[in-house]
C-alpha distance (Angstrom), angle and dihedral (degrees) to the residues before:
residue distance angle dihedral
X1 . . .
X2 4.12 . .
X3 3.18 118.1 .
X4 3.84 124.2 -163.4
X5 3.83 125.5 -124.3
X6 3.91 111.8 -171.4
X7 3.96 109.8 -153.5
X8 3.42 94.5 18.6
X9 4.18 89.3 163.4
X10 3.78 82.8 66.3
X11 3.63 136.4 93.9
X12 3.83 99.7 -99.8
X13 3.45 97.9 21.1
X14 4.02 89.7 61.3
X15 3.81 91.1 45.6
X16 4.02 96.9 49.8
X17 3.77 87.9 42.8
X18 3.97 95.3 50.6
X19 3.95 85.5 44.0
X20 3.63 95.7 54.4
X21 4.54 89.2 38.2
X22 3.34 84.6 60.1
X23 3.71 108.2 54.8
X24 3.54 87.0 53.1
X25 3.74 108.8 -94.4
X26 3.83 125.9 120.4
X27 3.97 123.6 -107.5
X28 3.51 126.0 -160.4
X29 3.73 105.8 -158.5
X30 3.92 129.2 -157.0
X31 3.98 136.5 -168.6
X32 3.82 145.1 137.8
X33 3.54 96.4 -150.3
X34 3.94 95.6 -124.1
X35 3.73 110.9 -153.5
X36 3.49 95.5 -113.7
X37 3.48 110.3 127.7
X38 3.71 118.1 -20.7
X39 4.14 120.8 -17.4
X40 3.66 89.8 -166.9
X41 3.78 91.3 70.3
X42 3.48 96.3 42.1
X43 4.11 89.6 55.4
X44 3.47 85.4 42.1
X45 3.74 89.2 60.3
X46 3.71 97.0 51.9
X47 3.72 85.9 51.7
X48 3.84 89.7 54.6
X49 3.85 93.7 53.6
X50 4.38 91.0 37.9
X51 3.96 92.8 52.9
X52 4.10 101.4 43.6
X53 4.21 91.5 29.6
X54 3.95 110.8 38.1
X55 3.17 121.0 -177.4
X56 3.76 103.8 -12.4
X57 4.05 77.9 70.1
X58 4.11 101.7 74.5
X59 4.21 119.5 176.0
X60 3.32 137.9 -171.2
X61 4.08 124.5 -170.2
X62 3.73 98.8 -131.6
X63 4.13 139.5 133.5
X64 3.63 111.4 -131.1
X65 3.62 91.3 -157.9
X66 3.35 83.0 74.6
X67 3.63 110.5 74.7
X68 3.69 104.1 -177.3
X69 3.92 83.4 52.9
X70 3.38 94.8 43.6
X71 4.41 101.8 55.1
X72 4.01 77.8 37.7
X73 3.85 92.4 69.1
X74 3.75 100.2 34.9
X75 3.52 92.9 51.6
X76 3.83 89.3 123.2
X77 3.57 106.1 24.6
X78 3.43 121.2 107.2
X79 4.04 108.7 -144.4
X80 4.00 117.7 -156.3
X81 3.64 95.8 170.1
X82 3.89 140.9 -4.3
X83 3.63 133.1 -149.7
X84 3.36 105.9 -167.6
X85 4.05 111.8 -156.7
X86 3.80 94.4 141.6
X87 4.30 112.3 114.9
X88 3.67 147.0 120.4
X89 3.66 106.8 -84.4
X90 4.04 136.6 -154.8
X91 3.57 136.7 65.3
X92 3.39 95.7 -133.0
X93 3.58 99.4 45.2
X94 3.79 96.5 65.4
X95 3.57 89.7 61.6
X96 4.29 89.7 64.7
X97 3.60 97.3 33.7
X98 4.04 107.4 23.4
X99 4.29 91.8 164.3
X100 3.83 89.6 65.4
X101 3.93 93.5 62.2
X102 4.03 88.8 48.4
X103 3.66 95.7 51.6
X104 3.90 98.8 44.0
X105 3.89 105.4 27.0
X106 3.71 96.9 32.9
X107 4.05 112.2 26.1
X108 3.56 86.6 27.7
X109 3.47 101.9 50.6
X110 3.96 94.1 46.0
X111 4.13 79.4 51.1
X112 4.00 90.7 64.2
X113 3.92 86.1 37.9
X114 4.33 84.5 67.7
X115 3.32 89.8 45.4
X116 3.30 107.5 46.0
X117 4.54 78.0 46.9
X118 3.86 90.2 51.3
X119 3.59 99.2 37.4
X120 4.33 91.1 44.5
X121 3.68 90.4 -145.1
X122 3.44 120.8 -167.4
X123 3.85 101.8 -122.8
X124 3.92 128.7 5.7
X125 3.91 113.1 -152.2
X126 3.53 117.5 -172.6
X127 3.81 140.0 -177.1
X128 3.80 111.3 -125.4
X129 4.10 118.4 150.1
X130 3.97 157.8 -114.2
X131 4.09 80.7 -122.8
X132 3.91 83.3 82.9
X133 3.63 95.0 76.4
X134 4.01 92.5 61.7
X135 4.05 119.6 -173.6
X136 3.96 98.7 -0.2
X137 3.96 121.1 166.9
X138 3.86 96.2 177.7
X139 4.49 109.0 76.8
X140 2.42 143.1 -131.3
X141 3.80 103.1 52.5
X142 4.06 111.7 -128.1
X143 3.70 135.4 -156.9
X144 3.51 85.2 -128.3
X145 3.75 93.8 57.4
X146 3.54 124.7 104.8
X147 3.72 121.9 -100.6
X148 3.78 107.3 -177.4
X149 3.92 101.4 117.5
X150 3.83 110.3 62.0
X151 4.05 119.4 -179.7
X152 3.40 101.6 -157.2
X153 3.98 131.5 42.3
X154 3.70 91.2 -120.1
X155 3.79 98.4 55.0
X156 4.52 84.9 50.6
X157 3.59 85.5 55.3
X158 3.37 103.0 53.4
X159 3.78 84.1 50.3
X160 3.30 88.5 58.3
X161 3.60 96.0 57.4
X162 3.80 93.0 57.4
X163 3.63 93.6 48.6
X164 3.94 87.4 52.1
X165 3.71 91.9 44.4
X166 4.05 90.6 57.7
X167 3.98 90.0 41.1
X168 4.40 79.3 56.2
X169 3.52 95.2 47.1
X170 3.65 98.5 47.9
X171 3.37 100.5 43.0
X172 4.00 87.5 41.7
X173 3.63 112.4 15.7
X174 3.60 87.3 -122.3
X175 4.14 105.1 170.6
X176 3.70 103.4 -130.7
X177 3.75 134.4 162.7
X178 4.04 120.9 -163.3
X179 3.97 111.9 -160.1
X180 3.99 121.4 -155.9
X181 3.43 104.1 -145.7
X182 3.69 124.5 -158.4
X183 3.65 120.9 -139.0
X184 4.05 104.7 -51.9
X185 3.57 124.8 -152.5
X186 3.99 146.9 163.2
X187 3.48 144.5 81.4
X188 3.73 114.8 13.2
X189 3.62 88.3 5.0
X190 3.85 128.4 156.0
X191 4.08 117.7 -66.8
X192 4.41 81.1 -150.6
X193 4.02 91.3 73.2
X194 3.54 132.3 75.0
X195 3.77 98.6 -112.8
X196 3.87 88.6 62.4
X197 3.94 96.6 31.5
X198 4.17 89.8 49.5
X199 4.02 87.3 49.5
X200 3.47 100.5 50.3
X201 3.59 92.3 48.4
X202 3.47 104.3 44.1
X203 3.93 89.4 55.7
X204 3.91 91.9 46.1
X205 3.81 90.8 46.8
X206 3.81 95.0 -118.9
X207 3.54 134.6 141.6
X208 3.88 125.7 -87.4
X209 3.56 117.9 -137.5
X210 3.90 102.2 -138.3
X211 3.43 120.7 -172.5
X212 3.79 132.3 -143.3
X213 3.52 85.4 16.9
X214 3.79 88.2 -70.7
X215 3.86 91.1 -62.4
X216 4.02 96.1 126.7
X217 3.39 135.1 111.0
X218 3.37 134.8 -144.0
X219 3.94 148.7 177.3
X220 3.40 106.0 -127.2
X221 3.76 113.4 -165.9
X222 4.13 123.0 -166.2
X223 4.22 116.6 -134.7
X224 3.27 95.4 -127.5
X225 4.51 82.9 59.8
X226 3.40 94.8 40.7
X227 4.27 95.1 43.9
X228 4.00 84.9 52.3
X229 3.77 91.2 59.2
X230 3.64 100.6 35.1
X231 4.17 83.1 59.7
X232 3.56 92.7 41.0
X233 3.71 84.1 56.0
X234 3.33 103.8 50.6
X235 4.02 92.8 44.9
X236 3.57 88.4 63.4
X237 3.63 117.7 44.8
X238 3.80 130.6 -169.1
X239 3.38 117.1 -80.1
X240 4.48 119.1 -122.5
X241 4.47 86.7 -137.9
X242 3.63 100.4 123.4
X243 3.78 87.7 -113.0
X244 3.98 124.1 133.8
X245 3.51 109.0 -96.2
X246 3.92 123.8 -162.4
X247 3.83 112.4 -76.5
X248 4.18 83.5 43.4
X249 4.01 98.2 -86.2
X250 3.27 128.4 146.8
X251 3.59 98.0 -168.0
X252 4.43 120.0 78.0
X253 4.15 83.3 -76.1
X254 3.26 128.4 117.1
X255 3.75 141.2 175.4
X256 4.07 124.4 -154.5
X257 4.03 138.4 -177.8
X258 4.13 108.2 -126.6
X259 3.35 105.6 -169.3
X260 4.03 143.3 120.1
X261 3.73 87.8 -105.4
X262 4.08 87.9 -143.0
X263 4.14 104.3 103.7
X264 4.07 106.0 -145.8
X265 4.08 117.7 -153.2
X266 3.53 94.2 -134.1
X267 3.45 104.8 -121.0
X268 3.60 88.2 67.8
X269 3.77 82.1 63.6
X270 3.48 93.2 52.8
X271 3.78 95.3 45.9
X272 4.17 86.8 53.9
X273 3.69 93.8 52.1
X274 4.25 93.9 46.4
X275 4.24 81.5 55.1
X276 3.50 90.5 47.0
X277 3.45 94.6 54.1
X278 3.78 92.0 34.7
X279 4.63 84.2 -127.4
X280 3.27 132.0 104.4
X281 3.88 127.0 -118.7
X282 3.71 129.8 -116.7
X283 3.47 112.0 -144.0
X284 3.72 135.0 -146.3
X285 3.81 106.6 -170.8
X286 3.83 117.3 -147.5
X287 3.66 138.8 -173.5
X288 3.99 119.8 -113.0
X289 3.93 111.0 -66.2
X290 3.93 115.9 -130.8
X291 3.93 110.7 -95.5
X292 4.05 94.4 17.6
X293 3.61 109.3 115.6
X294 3.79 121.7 -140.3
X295 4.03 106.4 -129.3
X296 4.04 137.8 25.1
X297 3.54 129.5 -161.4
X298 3.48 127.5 150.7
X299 4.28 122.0 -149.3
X300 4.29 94.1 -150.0
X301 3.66 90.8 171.7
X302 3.93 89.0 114.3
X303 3.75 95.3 49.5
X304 3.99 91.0 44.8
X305 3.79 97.4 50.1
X306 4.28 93.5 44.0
X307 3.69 94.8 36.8
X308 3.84 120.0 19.2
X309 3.40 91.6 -110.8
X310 3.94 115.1 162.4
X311 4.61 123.3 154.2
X312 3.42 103.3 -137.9
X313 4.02 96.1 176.7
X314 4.27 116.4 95.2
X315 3.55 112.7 -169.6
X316 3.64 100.3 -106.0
X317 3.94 79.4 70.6
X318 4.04 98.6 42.4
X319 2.97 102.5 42.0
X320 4.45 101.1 54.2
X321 4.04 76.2 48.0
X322 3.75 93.4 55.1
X323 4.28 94.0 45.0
X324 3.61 90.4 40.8
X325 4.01 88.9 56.7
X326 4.10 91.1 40.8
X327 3.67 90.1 50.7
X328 3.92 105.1 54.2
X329 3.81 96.3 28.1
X330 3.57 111.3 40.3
X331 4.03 121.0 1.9
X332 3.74 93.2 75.3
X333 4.26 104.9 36.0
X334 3.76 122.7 -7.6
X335 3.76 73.9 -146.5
X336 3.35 91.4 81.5
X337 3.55 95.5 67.2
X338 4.00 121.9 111.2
């Protein structure tokens, strides 16, 4: 059985890959190494999973936005399932480059759709996210909730993709499975988010930029949690029984919350990373940045009671983990990275 792991160079896409390497099965990785934030760690990554994995670990460079591209290089592959993690990231992003997010999260995702149709996989897994619920005041943020006003062009395409996803499996009873994650971090993690961002500057001694004055909140969710539920997930696909399914379907689609379902104000966030690199932060407080929402909190009751899936990681655990990580693999020499 192969399974397929879209952005495998990236921070969950590694994880879930490595996960599934090392129970045995065999991943075949793809990526195109967008310029994003740093291509070094994203190579670095793929080196990771080639030196401890082999060749049960296959890649292929290639942009699955672009679908000619895409059938072009798995021409011989034989696909059994796909999780599909690869996407243009960031809220803020999408307002300086807004063609990005309609060529990976939107053409691209419809790409993997026709794959996943052609190829009749057994389960589809896909990334969608907690940016869906926009400007909410009532928490935590349910399934059930509506998520018709998105802030940000990023959060509306990721709506998009699960509205896509239920047009695929009702028109082809393709089992699929979109996951909202909730604000991800750890080892080999992205330098765009805070965790990273706070890190590197507390150990440099250079300003944070904190937004909203520092009055956000936000559900911050370790990799080890969120890889746990995304293989859960995939074990355990949807089933084609006419039954309502999480997210209201009634096709084999589903929708579930991934998150630590623990909210963290975050200066508490900030105050874990200055003990766990024994500094202090200097702070640079900033108003409220267009398209950030103020408050996350994800409702995983659905995901628990289906799956078995329960975080057990608080901050004061993750967060040591992630410094620990930054500080003997990449602070000193991104050569050091393997």
């Amino acid at each position: 059985m192969t399974t397929l792991v879209t952005g495998a160079a990236g921070f969950i896409g590694m994880h879930v890959a490595a996960a599934l390497l090392s129970r045995g099965e065999r991943v075949l990785g793809i990526d195109n190494f967008t310029p994003y934030y740093s291509i070094d760690l994203k190579q670095a990554r793929i080196r990771h999973l080639q030196a401890r994995h082999g060749a049960d670990f296959g890649f292929l460079e290639v942009d699955f936005g672009d679908a000619g591209a895409l059938e072009q290089a798995l021409a011989d592959e034989t696909v059994d399932r796909i999780v599909h993690l690869g996407a243009q990231p960031g809220v803020r992003y999408s307002l300086e480059n807004p063609t990005a997010y309609v060529h990976s999260n939107v053409a691209g995702h419809l790409n993997i759709l026709e794959l996943a149709r052609h190829s009749r996989v057994a389960h589809l897994v896909y990334a969608s996210s907690s940016s869906v619920y926009g400007m909410r005041d009532d928490t935590p943020f349910r399934i059930e909730d509506r998520v018709d006003r998105p802030i940000s062009l990023y959060a509306a395409t990721k709506r998009a993709d699960e509205l896509m996803s239920e047009t695929y499996a009702h028109l082809f009873r393709i089992p699929q499975t979109g996951l909202r994650f909730f604000t991800v971090y750890g080892p080999w993690g992205r330098p765009d988010m805070a965790v990273w961002k706070f890190t590197e500057a507390v150990l440099r001694g250079r300003p944070i930029d904190v937004y909203n004055h520092g009055d956000m909140l936000r559900d911050f969710t370790f990799i080890d949690d969120i890889v746990n539920g995304v293989v859960l997930t995939l074990d355990q696909p949807p089933l084609d029984d006419g039954q309502e399914k999480p997210g209201g379907f009634i096709t084999p689609h589903r929708l579930y919350n991934i998150g630590n379902n623990r909210p963290e104000q975050l200066m508490d966030l900030i105050h874990a990373i200055e003990q766990a690199c024994g500094r202090q932060a200097v702070l640079n407080l900033l108003p409220m940045q267009p398209g950030d929402v103020y408050q996350t909190f994800a409702d995983i009751d659905a995901i628990n009671h289906d799956l078995g899936f329960a975080p057990t990681t608080p901050i004061d655990v993750g967060i040591p983990a992630f410094v620990d990580w930054y500080m003997s693999k990449w602070a000193n020499a991104e050569t050091k990275l393997l």
